[in-house]
C-alpha positions as CSV (number, residue, x, y, z in Angstrom):
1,X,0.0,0.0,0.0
2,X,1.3,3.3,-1.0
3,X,1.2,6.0,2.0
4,X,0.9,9.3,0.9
5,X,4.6,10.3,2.3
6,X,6.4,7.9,-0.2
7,X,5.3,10.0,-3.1
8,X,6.6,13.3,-1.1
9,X,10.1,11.5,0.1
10,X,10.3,10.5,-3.5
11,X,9.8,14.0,-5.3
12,X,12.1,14.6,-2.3
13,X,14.9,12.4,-3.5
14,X,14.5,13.5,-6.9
15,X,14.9,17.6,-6.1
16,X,17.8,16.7,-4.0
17,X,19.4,14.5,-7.0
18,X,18.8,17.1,-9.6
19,X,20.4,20.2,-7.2
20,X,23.5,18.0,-7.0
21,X,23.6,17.2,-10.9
22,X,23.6,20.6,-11.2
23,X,26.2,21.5,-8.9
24,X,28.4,19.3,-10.3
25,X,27.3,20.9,-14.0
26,X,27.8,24.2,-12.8
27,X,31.0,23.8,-11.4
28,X,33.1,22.1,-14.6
29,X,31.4,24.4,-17.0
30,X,31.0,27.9,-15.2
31,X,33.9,27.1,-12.0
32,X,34.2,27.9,-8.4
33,X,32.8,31.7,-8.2
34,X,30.1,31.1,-10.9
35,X,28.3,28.1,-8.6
36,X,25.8,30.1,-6.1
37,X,23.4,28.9,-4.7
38,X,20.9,30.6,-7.0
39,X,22.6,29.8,-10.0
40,X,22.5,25.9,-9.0
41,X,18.9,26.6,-7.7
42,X,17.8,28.0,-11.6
43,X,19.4,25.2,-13.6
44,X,18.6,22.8,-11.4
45,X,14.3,23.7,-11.6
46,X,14.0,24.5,-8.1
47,X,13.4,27.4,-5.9
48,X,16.2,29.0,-3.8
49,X,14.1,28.1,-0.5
50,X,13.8,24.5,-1.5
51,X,17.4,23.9,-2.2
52,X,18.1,25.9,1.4
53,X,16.4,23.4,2.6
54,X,18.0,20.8,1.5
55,X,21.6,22.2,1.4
56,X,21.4,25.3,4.0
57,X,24.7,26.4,2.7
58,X,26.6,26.1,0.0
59,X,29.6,24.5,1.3
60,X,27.0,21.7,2.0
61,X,25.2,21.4,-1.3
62,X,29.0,21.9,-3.3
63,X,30.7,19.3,-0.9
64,X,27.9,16.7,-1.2
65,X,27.4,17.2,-4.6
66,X,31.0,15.6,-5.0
67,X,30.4,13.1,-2.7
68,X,27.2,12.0,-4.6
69,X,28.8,12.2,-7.6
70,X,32.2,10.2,-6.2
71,X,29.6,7.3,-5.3
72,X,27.9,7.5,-8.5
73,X,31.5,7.1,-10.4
74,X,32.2,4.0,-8.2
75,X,28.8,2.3,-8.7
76,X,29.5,2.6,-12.4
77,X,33.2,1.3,-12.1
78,X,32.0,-2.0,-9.9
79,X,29.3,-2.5,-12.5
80,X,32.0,-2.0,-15.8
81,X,34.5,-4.6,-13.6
82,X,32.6,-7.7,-15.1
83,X,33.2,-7.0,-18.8
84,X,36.9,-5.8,-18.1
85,X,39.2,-8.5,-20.9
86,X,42.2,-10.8,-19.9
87,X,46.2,-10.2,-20.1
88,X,47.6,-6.8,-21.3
89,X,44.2,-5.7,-22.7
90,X,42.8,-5.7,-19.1
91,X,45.5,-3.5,-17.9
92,X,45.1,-1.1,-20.4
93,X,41.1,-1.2,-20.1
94,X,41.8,-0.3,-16.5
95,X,44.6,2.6,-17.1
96,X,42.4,3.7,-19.8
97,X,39.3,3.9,-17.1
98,X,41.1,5.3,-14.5
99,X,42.3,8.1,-17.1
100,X,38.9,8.6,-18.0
101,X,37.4,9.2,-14.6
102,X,40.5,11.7,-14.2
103,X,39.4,13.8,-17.2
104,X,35.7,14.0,-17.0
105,X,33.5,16.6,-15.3
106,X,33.5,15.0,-11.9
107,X,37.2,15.6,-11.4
108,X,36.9,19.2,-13.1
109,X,34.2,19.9,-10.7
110,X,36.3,18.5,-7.6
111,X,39.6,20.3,-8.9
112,X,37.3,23.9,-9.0
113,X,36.8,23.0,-5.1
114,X,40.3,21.5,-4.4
115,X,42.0,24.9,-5.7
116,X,39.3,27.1,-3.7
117,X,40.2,25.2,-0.8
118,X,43.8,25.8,-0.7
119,X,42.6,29.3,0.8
120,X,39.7,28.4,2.5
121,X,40.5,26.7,5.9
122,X,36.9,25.8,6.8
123,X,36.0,24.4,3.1
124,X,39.7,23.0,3.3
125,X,38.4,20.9,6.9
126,X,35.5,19.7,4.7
127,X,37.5,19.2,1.6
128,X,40.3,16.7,3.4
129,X,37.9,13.8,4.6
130,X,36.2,13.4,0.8
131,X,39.7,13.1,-0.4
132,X,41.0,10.8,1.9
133,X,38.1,8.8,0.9
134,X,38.3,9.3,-2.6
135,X,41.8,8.2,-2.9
136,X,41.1,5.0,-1.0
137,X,38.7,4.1,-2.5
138,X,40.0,4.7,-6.2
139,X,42.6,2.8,-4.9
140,X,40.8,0.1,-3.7
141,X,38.9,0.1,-6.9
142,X,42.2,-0.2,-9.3
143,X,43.3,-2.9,-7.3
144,X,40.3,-4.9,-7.7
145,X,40.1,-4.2,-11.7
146,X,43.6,-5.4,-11.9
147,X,43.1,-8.5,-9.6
148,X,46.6,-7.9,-8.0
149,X,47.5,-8.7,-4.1
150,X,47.9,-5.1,-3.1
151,X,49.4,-6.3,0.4
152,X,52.6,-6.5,-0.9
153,X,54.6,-2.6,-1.1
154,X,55.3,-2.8,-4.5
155,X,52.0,-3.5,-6.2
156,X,51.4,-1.2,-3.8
157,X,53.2,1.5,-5.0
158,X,52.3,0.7,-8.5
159,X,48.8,0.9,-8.5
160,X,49.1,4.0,-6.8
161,X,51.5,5.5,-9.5
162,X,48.9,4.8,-11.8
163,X,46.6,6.7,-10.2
164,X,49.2,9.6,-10.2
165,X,49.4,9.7,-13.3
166,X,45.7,9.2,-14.5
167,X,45.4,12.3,-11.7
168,X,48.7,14.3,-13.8
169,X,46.9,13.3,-17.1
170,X,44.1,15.0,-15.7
171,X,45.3,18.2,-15.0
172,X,47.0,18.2,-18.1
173,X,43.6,18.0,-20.0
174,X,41.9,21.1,-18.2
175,X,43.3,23.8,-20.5
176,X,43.1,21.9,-23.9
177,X,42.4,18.5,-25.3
178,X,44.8,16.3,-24.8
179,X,43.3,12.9,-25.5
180,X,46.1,12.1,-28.4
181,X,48.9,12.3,-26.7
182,X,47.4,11.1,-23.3
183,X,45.9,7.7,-25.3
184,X,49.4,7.1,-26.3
185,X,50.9,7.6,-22.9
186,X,48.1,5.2,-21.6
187,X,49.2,2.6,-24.1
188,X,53.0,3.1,-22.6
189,X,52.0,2.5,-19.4
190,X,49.7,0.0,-19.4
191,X,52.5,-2.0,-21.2
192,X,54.8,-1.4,-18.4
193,X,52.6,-1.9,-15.7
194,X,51.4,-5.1,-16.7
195,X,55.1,-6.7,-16.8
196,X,56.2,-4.8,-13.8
197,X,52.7,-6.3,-12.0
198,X,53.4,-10.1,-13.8
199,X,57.5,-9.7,-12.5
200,X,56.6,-8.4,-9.2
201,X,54.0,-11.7,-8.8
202,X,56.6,-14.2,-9.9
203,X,59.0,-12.7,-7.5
204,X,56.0,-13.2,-4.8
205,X,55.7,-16.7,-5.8
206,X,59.5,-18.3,-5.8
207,X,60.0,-15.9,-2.2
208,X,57.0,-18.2,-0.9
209,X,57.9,-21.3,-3.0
């Protein structure tokens, strides 16, 4: 039986989803200073009163905006896992992936806030917990994709290098496009991560053997 309050909490759900859509819209297309309030408010549909009360301020709506989004981004990534290929291709489905998530509009919406909190202490205190948990749990992700044993310090380290340089390929691609030169670096490196990943495991094996 459908109470009347399941309707309301879902139009509920639905406002809230569509202010953080447009938050995150807002903020890779039109940056930091552009993303009010009232600007997210207009292109999300919604009136300024009812997105204050959802997000009373806008620290809250722009910090879990990228939260949401974060989650969204990993949802997608466990789902895409299944249809990942074997061998070298793997690896470089996974680089390739990684790169991807690093050059969309949920990391040029994140960067906008990353570079506005280097000179905002209290959206910095907010800031540094979402990035602690993005990092592990990119990490966490890469290591699954690659189906590596990230307990020992090297794989360690190299999954973690990969994510540097997805990160630095990034950056790279805010000012202009970079996608040729960034798919041939992700070719190069796939290539060496998958024999560094295959030496390091045969090392593993004759230590334990």
């Amino acid at each position: 039986m459908v109470t009347a309050r399941e309707p309301k909490q879902d139009r509920s759900r639905a406002t809230r989803l569509r202010l953080l859509e447009a938050t995150i819209a807002s903020l890779a297309d039109q940056g930091w200073s552009a993303t009010t309030v009232g600007v997210v408010a207009e292109k999300a549909g919604v009136s300024r009163g009812a997105t204050q009360h959802h997000f009373p301020t806008r620290e809250d709506l722009i910090t879990a905006a990228l939260d949401y989004m974060f989650d969204t981004r990993m949802d997608d990534a466990r789902r895409e896992s299944t249809a990942l290929p074997p061998g070298l291709a793997r690896t470089e489905a996974v680089v390739e992936r990684l790169v991807e998530y690093y050059t969309g509009p949920v990391f040029k919406a994140a960067l906008q806030v990353w570079t506005a909190a280097a000179a905002d202490p209290e959206m910095r205190a907010r800031v540094l917990p979402l990035e602690d948990k993005f990092g592990r749990v990119a990490h966490r992700m890469a290591v699954e994709h690659l189906g590596v044993d990230d307990r020992d310090p090297q794989t360690h380290r190299l999954v973690q290098a990969t994510l540097d340089l997805a990160r630095g390929l990034g950056l790279a691609d805010v000012l202009s496009d970079d996608s040729r030169r960034r798919g041939e670096i992700v070719r190069a490196w796939a290539g060496v991560l998958d024999s560094s990943l295959k030496m390091n495991k045969g090392e593993i094996a004759a230590a334990s053997g």
